[in-house]
ROVEXVO-129606 format. One record per residue (C-alpha): residue number from 1; residue in one letter; x, y, z. Coordinates in pm, whole numbers. Each point is the difference from the previous one (the first is absolute). Layout:
! ROVEXVO-129606
@i NUM; aa A; east X; north Y; up Z
...
This chain:
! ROVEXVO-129606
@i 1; aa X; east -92; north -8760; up -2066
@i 2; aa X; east 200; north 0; up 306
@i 3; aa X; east -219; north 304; up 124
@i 4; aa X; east -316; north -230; up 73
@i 5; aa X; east 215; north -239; up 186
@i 6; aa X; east 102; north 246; up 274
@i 7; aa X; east -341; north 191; up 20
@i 8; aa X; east -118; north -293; up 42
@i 9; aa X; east 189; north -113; up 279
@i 10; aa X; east -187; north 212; up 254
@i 11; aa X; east -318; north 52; up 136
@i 12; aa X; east -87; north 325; up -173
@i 13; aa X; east 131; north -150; up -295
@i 14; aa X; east -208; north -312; up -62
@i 15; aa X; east -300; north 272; up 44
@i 16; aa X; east 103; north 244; up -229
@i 17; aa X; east 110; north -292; up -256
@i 18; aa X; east -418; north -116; up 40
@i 19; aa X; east -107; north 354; up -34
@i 20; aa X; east 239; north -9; up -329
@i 21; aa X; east -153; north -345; up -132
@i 22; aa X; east -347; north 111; up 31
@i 23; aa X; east 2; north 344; up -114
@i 24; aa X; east 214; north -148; up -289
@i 25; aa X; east -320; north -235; up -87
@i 26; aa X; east -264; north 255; up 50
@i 27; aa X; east 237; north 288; up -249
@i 28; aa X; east 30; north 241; up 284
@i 29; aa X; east 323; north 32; up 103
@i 30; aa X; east 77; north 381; up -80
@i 31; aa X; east -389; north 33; up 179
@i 32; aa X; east 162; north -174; up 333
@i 33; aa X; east 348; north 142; up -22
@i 34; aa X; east -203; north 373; up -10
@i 35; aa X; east -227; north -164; up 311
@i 36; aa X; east 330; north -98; up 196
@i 37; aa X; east 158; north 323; up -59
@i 38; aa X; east -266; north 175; up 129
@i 39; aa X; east -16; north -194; up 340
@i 40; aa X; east 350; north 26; up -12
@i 41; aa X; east 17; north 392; up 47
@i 42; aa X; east -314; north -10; up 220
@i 43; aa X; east 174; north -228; up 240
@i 44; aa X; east 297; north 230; up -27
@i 45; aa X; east -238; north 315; up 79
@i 46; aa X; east -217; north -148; up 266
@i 47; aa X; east 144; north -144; up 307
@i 48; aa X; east -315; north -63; up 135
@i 49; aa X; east -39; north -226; up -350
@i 50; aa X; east 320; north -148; up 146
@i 51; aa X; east -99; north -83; up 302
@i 52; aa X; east -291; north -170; up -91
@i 53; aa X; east 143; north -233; up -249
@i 54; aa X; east 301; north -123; up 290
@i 55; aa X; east -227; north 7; up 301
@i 56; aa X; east -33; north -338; up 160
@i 57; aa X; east -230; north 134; up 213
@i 58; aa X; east -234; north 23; up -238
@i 59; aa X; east -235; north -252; up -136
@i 60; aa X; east 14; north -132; up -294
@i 61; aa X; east -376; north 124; up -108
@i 62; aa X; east 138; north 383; up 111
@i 63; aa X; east 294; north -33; up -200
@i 64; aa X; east -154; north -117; up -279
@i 65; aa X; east -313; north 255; up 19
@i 66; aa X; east 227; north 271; up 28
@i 67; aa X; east 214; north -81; up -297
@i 68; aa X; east -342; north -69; up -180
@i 69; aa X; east -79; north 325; up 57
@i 70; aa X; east 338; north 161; up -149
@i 71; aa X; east 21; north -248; up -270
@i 72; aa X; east -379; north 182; up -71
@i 73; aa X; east 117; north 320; up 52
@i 74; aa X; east 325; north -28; up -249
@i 75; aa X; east -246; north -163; up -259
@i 76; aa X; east 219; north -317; up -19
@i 77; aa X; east -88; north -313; up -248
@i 78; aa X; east -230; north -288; up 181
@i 79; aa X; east 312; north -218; up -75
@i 80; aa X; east 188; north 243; up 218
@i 81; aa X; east -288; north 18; up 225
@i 82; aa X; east -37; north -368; up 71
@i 83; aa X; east 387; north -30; up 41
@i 84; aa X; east -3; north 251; up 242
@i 85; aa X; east -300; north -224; up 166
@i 86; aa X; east 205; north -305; up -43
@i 87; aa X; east 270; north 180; up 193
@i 88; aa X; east -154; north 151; up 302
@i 89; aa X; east -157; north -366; up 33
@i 90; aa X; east 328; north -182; up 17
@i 91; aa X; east 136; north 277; up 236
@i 92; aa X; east 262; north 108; up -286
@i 93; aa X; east -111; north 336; up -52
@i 94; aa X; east 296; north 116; up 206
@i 95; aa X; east 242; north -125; up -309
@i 96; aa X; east -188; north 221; up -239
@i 97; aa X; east 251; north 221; up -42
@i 98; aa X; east 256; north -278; up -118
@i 99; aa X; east -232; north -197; up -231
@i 100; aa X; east -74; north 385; up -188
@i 101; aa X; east 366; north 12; up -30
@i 102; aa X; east 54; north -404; up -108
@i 103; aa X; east -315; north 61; up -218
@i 104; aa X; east 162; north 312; up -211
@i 105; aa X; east 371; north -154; up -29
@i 106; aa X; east -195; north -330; up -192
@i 107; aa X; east -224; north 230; up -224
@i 108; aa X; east 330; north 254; up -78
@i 109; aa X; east 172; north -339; up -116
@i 110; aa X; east -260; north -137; up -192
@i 111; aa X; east -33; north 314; up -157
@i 112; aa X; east 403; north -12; up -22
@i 113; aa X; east 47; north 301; up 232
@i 114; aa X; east 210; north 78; up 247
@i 115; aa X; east -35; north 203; up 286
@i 116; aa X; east 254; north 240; up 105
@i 117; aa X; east -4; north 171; up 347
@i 118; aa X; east 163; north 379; up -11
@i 119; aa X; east 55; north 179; up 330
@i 120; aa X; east 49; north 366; up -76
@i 121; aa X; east 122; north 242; up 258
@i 122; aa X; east -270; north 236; up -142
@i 123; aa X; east -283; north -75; up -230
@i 124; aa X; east 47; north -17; up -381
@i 125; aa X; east -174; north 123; up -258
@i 126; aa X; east -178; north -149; up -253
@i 127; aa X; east 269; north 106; up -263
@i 128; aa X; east 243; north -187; up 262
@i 129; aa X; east -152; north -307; up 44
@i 130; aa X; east -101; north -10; up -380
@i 131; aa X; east 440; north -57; up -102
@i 132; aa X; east 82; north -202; up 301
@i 133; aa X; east -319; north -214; up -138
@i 134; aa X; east 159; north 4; up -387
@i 135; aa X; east 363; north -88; up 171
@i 136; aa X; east -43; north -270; up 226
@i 137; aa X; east -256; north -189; up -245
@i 138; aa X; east 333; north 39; up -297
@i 139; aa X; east 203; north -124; up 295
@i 140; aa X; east -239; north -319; up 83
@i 141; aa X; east -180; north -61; up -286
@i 142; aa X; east -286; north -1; up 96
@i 143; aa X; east -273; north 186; up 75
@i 144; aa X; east 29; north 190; up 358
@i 145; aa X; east -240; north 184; up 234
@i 146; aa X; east 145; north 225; up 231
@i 147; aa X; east -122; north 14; up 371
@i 148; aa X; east 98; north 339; up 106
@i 149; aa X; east 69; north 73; up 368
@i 150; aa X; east 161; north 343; up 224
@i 151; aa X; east 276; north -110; up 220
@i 152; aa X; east 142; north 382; up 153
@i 153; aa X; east 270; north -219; up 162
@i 154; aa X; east 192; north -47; up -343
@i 155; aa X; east 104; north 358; up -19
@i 156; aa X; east -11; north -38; up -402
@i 157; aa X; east -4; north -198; up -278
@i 158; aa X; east -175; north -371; up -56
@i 159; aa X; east 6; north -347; up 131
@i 160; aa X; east -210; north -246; up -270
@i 161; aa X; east -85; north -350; up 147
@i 162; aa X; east -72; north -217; up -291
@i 163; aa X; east -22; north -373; up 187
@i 164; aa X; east 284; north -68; up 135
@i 165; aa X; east 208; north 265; up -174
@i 166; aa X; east 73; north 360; up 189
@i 167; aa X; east 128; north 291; up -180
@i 168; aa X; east 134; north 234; up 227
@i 169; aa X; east 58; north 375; up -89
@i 170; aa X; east -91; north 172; up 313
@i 171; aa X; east 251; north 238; up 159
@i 172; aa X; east -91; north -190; up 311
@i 173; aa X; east 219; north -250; up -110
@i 174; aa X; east 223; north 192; up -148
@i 175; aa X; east 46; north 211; up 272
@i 176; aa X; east 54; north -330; up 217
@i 177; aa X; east 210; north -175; up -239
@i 178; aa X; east 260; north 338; up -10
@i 179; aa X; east 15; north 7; up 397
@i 180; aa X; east 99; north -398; up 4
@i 181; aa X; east 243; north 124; up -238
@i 182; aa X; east 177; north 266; up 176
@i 183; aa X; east -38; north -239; up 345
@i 184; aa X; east 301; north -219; up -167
């Protein structure tokens, strides 16, 4: 796949794609992907969590003691554990939040997902999210997972990122698109 060879192109990439390999071996790749999504959210809940992991002040033992300590506290895999270890050794551990993301695009397409990102202008129910889910995997498919975000600034309606596609049905752009229009 054509995926792999862009992942693994960067730094975060060639990580994540070593993360993949072993996991893959060891039959624990749902296990990791839960581990990685729960750093994931703690990293987006915790700047102090952020500021650890892209510190250069700190030294590499702190770094990787501290993340020991939150990879112990989230109850993450030891193959999780020692790749957070192998991380805060080489000084990488302020990629982390690119080799999660590089990590879950290669599992979704080995698993023959794709992930679609839906900015909402207010929050959408389950109900919601359930038919966009049923449409845009008859539209691709294949199976997708939506990634749900609030963007206020859209006014209304959706924009759906799947790769390098953008749907656009906010009234932002709408609204935008009509005053171009009446401009000449």
């Amino acid at each position: 796949m054509d995926i792999f060879a862009g992942i693994q192109a960067s730094l975060a990439g060639r990580y994540a794609s070593a993360l993949f390999d072993l996991a893959s071996e060891n039959g624990s790749v749902s296990a990791v992907e839960l581990d990685l999504e729960k750093l994931d959210a703690a990293l987006s809940e915790s700047s102090d969590l952020q500021g650890v992991t892209t510190n250069p002040e700190l030294s590499r033992q702190t770094q990787g003691a501290a993340i020991a300590a939150v990879a112990d506290q989230l109850g993450v895999s030891e193959l999780t554990k020692n790749f957070l270890g192998v991380l805060a050794e080489n000084r990488r551990l302020n990629a982390l939040g690119d080799m999660i993301s590089a990590f879950q695009t290669i599992a979704s397409a080995q698993r023959g997902e794709v992930t679609a990102e839906v900015a909402s202008a207010h929050p959408l129910s389950d109900d919601q999210l359930a038919t966009l889910k049923d449409k845009l995997t008859a539209r691709e498919g294949r199976t997708v997972k939506l990634k749900p975000s609030v963007d206020p600034d859209l006014l209304g309606g959706l924009v759906v990122t799947i790769g390098s596609q953008r749907i656009d049905g906010s009234i932002r752009t709408r609204l935008n698109s009509l005053a171009n229009a009446m401009k000449g």
